[in-house]
C-alpha positions in Angstrom: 118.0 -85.0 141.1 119.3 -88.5 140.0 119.6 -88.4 135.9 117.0 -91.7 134.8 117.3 -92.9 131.6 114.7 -93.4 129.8 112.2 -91.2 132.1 110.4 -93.8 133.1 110.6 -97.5 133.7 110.5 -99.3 130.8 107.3 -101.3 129.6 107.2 -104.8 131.4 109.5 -103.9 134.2 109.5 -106.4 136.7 108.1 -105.4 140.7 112.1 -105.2 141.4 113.1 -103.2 138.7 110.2 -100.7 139.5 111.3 -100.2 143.0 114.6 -99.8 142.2 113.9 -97.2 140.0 111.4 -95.0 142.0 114.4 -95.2 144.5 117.2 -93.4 142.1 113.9 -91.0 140.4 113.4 -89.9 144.5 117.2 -89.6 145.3 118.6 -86.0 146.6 122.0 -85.2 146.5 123.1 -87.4 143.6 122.7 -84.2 140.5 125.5 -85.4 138.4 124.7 -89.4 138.5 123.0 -90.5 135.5 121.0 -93.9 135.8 120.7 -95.7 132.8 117.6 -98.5 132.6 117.3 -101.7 131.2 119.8 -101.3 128.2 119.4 -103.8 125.5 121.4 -103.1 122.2 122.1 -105.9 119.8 123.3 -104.9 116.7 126.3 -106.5 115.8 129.6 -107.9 117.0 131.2 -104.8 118.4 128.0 -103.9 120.3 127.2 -104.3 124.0 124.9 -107.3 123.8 122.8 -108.4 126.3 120.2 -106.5 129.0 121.2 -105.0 132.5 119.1 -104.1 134.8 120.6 -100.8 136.0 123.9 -98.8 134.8 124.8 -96.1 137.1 127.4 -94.0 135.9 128.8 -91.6 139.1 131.3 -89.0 138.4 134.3 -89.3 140.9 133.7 -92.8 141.9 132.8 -95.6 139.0 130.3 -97.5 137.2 128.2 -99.8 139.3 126.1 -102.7 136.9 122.4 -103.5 139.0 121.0 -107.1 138.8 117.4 -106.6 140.5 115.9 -109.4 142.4 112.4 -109.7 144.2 112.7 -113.4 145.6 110.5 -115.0 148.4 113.3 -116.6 149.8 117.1 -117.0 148.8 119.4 -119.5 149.4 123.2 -119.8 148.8 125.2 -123.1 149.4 128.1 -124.5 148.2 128.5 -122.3 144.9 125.0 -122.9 144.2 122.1 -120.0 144.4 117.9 -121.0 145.3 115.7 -118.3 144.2 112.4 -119.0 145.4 109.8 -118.0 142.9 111.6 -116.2 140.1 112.1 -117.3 136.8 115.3 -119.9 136.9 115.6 -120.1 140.6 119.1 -121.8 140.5 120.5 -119.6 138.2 123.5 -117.1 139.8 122.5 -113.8 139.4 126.3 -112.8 139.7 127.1 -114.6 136.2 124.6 -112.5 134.9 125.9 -109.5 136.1 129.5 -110.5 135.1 128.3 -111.1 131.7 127.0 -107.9 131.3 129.8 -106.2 132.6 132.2 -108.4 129.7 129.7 -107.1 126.9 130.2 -103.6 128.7 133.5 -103.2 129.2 134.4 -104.7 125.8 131.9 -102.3 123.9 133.4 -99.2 125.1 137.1 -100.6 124.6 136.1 -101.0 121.1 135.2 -97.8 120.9 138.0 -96.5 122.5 136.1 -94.5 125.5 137.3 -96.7 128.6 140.9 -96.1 130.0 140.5 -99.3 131.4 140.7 -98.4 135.2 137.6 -97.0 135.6 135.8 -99.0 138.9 132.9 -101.4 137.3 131.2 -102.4 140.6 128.8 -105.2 140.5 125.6 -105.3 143.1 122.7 -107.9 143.3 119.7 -106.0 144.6 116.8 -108.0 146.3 114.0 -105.6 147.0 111.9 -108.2 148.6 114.4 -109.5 151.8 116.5 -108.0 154.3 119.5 -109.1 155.5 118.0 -111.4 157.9 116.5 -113.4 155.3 119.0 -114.3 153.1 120.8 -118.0 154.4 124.5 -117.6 153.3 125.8 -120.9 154.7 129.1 -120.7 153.0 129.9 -117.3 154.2 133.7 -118.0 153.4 133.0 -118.5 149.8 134.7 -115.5 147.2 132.7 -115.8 144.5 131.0 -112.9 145.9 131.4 -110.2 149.3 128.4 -109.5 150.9 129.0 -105.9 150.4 128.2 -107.0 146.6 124.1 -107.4 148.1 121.5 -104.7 148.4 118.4 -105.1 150.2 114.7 -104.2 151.0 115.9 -101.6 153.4 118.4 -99.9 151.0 116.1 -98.5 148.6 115.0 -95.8 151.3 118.5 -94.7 151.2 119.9 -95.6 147.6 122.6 -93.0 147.0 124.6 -94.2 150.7 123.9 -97.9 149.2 126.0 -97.5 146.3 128.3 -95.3 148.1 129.2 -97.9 150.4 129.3 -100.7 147.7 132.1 -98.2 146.3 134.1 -98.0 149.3 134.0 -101.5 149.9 135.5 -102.3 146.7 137.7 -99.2 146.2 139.3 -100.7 149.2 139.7 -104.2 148.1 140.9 -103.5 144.3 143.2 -100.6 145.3 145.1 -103.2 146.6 144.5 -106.0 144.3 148.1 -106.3 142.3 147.8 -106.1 138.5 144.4 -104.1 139.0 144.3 -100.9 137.3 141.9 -98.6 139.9 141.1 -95.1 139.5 138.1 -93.2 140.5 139.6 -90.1 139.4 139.4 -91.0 135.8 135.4 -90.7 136.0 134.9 -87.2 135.8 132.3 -85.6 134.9 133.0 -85.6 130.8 134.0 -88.9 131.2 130.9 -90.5 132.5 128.6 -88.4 129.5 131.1 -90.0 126.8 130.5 -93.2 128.2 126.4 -92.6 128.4 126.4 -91.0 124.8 128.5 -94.3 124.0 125.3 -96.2 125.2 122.6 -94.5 124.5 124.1 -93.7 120.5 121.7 -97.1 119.2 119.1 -96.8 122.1 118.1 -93.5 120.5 119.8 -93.5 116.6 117.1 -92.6 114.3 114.3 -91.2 116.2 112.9 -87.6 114.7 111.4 -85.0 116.2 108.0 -86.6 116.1 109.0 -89.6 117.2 110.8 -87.9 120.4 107.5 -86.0 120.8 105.8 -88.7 121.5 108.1 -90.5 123.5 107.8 -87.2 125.6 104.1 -87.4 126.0 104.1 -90.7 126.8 106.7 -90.3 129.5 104.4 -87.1 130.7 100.6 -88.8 130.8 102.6 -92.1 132.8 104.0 -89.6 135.1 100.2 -87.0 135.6 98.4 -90.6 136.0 100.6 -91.8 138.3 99.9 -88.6 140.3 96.3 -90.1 140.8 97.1 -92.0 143.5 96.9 -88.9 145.8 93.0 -88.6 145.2 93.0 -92.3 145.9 94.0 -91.3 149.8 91.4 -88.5 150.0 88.3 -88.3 147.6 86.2 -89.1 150.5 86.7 -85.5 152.0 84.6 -82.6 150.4 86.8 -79.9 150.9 90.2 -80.3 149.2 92.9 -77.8 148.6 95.9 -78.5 146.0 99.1 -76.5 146.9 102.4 -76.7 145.3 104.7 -74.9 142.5 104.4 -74.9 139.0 104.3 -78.2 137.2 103.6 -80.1 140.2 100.1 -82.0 138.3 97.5 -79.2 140.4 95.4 -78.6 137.0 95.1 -82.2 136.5 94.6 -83.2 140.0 91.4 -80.7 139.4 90.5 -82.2 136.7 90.4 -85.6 137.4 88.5 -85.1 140.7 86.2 -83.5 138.8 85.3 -86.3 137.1 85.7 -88.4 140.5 83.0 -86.1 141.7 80.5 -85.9 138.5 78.3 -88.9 139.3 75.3 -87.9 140.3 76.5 -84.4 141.6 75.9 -81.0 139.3 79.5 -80.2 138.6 81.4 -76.8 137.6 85.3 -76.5 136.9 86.6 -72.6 137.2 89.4 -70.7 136.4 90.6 -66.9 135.5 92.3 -67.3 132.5 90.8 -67.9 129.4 93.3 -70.2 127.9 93.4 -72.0 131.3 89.8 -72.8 130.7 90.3 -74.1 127.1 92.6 -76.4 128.5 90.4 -77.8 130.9 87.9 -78.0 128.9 90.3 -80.1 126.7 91.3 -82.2 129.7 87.1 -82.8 130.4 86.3 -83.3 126.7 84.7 -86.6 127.0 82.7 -85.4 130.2 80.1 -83.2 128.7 78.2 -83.1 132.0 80.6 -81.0 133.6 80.8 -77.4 133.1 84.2 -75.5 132.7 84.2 -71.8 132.1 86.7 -68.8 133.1 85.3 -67.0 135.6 84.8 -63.5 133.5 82.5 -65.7 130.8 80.4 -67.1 133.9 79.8 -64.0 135.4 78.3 -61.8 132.5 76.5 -65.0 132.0 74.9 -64.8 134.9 74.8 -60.6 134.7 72.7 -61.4 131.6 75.5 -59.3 129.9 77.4 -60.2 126.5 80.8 -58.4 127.2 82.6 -56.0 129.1 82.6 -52.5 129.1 85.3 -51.2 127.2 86.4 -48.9 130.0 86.4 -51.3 132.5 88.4 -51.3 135.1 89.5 -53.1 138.3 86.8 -52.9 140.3 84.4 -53.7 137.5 86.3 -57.6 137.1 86.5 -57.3 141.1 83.3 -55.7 142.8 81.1 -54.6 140.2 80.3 -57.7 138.0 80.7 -60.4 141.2 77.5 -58.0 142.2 75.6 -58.3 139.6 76.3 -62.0 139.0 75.6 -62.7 142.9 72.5 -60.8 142.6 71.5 -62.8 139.8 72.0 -66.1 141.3 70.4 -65.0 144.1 67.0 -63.8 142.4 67.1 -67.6 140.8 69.1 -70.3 142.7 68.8 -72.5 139.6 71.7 -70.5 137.8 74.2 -72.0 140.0 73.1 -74.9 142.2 76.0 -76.5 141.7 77.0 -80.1 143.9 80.4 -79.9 142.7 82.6 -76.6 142.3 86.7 -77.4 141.5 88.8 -74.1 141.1 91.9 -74.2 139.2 94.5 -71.0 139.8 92.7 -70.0 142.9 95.5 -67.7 143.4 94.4 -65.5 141.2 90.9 -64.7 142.3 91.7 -65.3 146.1 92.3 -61.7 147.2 88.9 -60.6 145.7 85.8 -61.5 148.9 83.4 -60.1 145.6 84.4 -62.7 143.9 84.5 -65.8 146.3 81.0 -64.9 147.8 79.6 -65.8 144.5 81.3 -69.0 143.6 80.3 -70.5 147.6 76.7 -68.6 146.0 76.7 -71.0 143.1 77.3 -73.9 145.8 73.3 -76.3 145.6 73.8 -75.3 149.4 73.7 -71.7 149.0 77.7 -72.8 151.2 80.6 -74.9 152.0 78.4 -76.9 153.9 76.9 -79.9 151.7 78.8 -79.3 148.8 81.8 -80.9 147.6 84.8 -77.9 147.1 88.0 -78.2 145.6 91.0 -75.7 144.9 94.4 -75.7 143.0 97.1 -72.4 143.7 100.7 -71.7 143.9 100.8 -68.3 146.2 103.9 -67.6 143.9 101.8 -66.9 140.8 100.2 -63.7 141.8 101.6 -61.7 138.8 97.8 -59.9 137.8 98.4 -58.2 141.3 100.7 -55.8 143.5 103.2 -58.0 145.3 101.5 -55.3 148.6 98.7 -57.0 147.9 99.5 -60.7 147.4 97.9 -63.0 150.2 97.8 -66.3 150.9 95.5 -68.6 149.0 95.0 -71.0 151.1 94.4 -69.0 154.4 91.8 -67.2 152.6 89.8 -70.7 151.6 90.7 -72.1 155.1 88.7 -69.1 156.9 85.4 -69.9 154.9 85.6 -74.0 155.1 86.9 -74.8 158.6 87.5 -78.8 157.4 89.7 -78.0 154.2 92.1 -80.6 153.8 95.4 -79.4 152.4 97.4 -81.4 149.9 101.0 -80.2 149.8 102.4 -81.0 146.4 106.4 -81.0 146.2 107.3 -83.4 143.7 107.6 -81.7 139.9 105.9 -83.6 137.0 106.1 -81.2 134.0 109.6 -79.6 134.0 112.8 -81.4 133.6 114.6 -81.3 136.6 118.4 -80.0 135.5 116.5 -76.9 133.8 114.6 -75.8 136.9 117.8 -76.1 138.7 119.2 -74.0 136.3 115.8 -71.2 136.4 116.5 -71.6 140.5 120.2 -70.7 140.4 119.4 -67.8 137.7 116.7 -66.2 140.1 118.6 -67.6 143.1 116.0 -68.6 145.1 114.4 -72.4 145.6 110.6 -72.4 143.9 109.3 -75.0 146.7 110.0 -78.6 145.0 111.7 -81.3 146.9 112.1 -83.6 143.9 111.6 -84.3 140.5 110.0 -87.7 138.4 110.3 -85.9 134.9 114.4 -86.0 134.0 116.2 -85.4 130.6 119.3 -86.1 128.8 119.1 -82.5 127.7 122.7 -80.9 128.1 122.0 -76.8 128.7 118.7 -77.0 129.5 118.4 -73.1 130.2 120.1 -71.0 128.0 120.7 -67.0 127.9 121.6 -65.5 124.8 124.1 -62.5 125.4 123.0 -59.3 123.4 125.0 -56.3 123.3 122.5 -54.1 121.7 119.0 -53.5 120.5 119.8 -54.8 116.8 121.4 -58.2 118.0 118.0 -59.0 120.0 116.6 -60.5 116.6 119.1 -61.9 115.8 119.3 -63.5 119.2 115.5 -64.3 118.9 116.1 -66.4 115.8 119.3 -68.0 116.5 117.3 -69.3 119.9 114.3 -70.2 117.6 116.7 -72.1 115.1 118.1 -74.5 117.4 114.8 -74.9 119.4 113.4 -76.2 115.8 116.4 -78.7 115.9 114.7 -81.0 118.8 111.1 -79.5 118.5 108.5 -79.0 116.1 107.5 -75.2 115.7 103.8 -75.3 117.4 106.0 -76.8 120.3 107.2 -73.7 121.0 106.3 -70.8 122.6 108.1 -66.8 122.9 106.8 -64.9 125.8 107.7 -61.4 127.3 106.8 -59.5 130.2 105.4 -57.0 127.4 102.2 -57.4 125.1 101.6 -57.1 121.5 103.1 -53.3 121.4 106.1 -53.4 123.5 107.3 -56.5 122.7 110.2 -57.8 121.1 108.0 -59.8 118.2 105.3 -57.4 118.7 107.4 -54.4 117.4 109.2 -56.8 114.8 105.8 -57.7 113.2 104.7 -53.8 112.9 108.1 -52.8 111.3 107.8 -51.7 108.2 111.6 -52.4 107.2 113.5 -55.8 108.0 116.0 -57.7 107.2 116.4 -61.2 105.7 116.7 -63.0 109.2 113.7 -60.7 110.4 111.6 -62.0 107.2 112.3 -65.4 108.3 111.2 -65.1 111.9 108.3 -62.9 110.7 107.5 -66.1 108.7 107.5 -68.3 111.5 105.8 -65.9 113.9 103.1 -64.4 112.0 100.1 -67.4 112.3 97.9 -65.3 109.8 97.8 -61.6 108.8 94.2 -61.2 110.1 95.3 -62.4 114.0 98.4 -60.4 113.9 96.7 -57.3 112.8 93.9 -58.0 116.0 97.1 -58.9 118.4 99.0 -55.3 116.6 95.5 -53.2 117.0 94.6 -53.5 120.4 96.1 -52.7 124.0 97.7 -55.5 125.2 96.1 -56.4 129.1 99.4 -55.7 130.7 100.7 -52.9 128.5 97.6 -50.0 130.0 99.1 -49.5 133.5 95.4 -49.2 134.7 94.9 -52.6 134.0 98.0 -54.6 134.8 96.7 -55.0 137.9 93.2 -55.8 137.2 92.1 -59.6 137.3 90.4 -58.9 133.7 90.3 -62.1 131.5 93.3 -62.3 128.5 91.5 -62.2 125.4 90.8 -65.0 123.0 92.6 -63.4 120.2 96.1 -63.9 122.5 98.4 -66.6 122.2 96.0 -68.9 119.3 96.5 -72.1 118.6 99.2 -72.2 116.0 99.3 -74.5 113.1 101.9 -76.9 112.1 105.5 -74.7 111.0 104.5 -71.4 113.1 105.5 -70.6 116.8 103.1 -69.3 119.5 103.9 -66.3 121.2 102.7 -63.7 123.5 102.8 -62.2 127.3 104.1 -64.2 130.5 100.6 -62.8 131.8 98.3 -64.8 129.0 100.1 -67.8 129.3 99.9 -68.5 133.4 98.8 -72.2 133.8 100.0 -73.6 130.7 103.3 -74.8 129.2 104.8 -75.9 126.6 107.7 -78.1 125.4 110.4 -75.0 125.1 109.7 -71.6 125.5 111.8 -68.7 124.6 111.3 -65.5 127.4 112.4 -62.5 125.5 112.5 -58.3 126.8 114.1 -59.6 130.1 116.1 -56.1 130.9 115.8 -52.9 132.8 112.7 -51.8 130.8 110.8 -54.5 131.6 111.7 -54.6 135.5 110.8 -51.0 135.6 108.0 -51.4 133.7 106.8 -54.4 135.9 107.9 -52.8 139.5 106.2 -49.3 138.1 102.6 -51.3 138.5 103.7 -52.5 142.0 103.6 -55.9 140.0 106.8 -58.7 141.7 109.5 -59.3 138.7 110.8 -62.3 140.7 107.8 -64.0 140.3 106.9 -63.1 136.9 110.1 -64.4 135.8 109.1 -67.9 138.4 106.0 -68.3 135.9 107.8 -67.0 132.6 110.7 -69.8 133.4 108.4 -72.5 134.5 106.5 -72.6 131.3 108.9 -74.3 130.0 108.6 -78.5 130.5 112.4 -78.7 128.1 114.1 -76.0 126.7 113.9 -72.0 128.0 116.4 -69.8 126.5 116.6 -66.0 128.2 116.7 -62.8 125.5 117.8 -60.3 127.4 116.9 -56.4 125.6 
């Protein structure tokens, strides 16, 4: 995916400049360009003054300068321009492009980046007209080629636009005498000099706090925006959300949810218990609408106040689904729910126990009459044996014969160069076919090398040090395939003996001595091989909020369905392959989930 800088258009873009940008955000095959928007640093005599549009630096080729037009009709004649309906219609939008290219190649000469024969390509875009619109009637004028134009048409292809704007005028200044022309000079180093060079003002100054927030600005523009799908189908009843991680399902769920509330008795489900808090979050302001995890609901309904402490699978599976059907059943009212949305429907989908009750809790007594909604990613069935994963949507689609199915491909929460990087480490694709969220992150995924069991701490904190360089500590989040026991922090907060480094990440890890002494004294959900298979709920006491200065940690297991800004995956070795594959349990996908927790920053620490 296209590099975009900032990560979203910048407040008061014009129709044009939007366009424009959506064009470069959607762009395949163009990894290594970086598109730089709306640029405006004035500072002092030495800086690049003025505002373009677009600067798109492309490695191999040049730097092309974007002037972006939306026009109702356009005119040129005798040397002079007619821009109907913009804001000086007679104004040239070449001279402004040629000014900012002075400012730009003047900046960087000053500070000695440009060789001085890199290609600076200029391009007018009108997003409003094609060809056929625009009335050149002094075609044999040269203060501009027509290859110089872009138009409504070009932003479905915008990657062969530029490309051709490149070989139009590689061909005509390669041959220009006196011109100094060399696409070769823009390699890869070349072009991130030039957009450090840039960008240096645009971002000087900012802290972590202040990049936070940038951050979460760019993310609820980016989940709003996502909205627009419910626009095209919140007139059906039956919906089903399917996609990879990070692709906006939890708050597509949400947000119908709240679409659907009005009048109608509404419930919002889930498996996991931190899942639920989060929705639960995400509806704070709707008290009508009632979000629980599933294991809560149902010894609700049981009449029960916890689970037995020998429970197994086929209590979380058969025998509590009974008792809660049965209940519901005896007294309709329990459930009679207008509304039911299910969030991580993968992970209850292979249990018919457990699906006969929620279509129970349905006002209708069934899919018929009540208004149904799921989110899952078939990918994500780590609380199961890869034998016997199915396929989520199959399952809903035999029970509600009018599902609509909403394929989700685009990725919201992660940046796109690190799952690019998580894809090649697993070497398989995990389903996207583009990206809006993009970063001018350099290494994005990261692996610490360890050599033996005594460099793994030191690993962890090294990781942890320059993760608190860019983020602030409850930003951050260590998971391992292991629990509380087994785990690499786990077994560094019961040692008895540590060193100085150790102190400090025990410092930073340990939230209070009460919650680490509950995490240290019980058996972790994934660490009894009887139940790391069982859909049983992750306990409360896992993965707590932390406070401001300490990092969250836990197992890949607890933290399905959430994320968070950088995430460090630790124990990833032999142990914990054979420890996974030994509950019938796929790694592959563990690591899919463990690796797409991460929306910034995942570093690997191997044991």
């Amino acid at each position: 995916m296209t590099r975009m800088i900032p990560a979203r258009p910048r407040a008061g873009a014009n129709t044009s400049e939007k366009r424009i940008f959506d064009a470069f955000a959607g762009a395949q095959d163009a990894d290594d360009w970086i598109v730089l928007h709306s640029l405006e640093i004035r500072r002092h005599a030495a800086q690049f003054q003025g505002e373009a549009d677009f600067i798109v630096l492309i490695p191999g080729r040049g730097i092309v300068v974007i002037e972006a037009k939306s026009p109702e009709y356009v005119e040129y004649k005798d040397g002079e321009w007619r821009l109907d309906r913009v804001p000086n219609p007679g104004k040239s939008p070449f001279a402004q492009l040629d000014g900012s290219i002075r400012s730009l190649r003047g900046y960087l000469k000053h500070r000695e980046i440009l060789t001085g024969s890199e290609p600076i390509a200029r391009l007018v875009w009108f997003t409003s007209l094609e060809r056929h619109q625009f009335n050149n009637a002094t075609p044999g004028d040269m203060q501009f080629f027509e290859w110089e134009l872009a138009w409504r048409g070009d932003l479905q292809h915008p990657i062969k636009a530029l490309g051709h704007l490149l070989d139009e005028h590689d061909a005509w200044y390669s041959a220009v005498e006196g011109v100094e022309h060399d696409p070769s000079v823009m390699t890869a180093e070349h072009v991130e000099s030039i957009a450090s060079a840039l960008l240096g003002d645009f971002a000087g100054g900012r802290t972590a706090k202040d990049r936070k927030l940038e951050r979460l600005d760019d993310e609820r523009h980016l989940l709003k925006s996502q909205a627009r799908v419910l626009d095209m189908i919140e007139r059906n009843d039956h919906i089903y959300f399917d996609g990879p991680a990070g692709t906006g399902k939890s708050y597509l769920i949400a947000q119908l949810a709240k679409r659907w509330r009005g009048g109608h008795r509404t419930l919002v489900v889930c498996w996991n218990v931190l899942m639920a808090d989060e929705l639960r979050d995400m509806l704070r302001t709707h008290r009508d609408i009632v979000v629980a995890d599933l294991n809560s609901l149902m010894l609700r309904l049981a009449g029960l106040d916890e689970n037995p402490a020998d429970a197994g699978r086929e209590w979380y599976s058969e025998e509590l689904p009974a008792l809660a059907l049965a209940a519901v059943q005896a007294d309709p009212s329990l459930g009679a729910y207008d509304a039911i949305c299910v969030d991580e429907f993968q992970d209850i989908a292979g249990f018919p126990a457990v699906l006969d009750l929620l279509f129970a809790l349905a006002a209708s007594g069934s899919a018929n009459g009540t208004k149904l909604a799921f989110a899952g990613d078939p990918h994500q069935q780590i609380l199961r044996p890869a034998d016997a994963h199915v396929d989520p949507y199959a399952v809903v689609r035999e029970r509600i014969s009018d599902l609509v199915h909403v394929a989700l491909r685009r990725g919201l929460r992660q940046v796109s160069g690190l799952t690019r990087s998580a894809e090649e480490l697993l070497s398989r694709k995990f389903g996207y076919r583009g990206h809006r969220t993009t970063s001018t992150i350099e290494g994005a995924l990261e692996i610490k090398r360890v050599s033996d069991a005594g460099d793994a701490s030191h690993a962890l904190a090294e990781a942890l040090r320059e993760l608190l360089e860019n983020h602030q500590a409850h930003d951050i989040v260590i998971l391992s395939p292991f629990g509380g026991h087994r785990s690499l922090v786990g077994r560094l907060l019961a040692a008895e003996n540590f060193s100085k480094e150790e102190r400090w990440l025990r410092d930073r890890l340990r939230v209070t001595d009460e919650v680490a002494s509950v995490e240290l004294g019980r058996v972790d959900l994934v660490e009894a091989p009887v139940a790391a298979v069982v859909p049983g709920p992750s306990p409360a006491s896992a993965l707590p909020k932390a406070p401001a200065g300490r990092v969250r940690w836990g197992s890949i297991f607890k933290y399905k369905g959430l994320d968070a800004e950088a995430v460090i995956l630790t124990d990833i070795g032999d142990d914990a392959v054979s420890f996974v594959r030994g509950e019938g349990l796929d790694w592959f996908d563990l690591l899919y989930v463990g690796l797409t927790r991460a929306r910034y920053r995942c570093v690997v620490v191997p044991n």
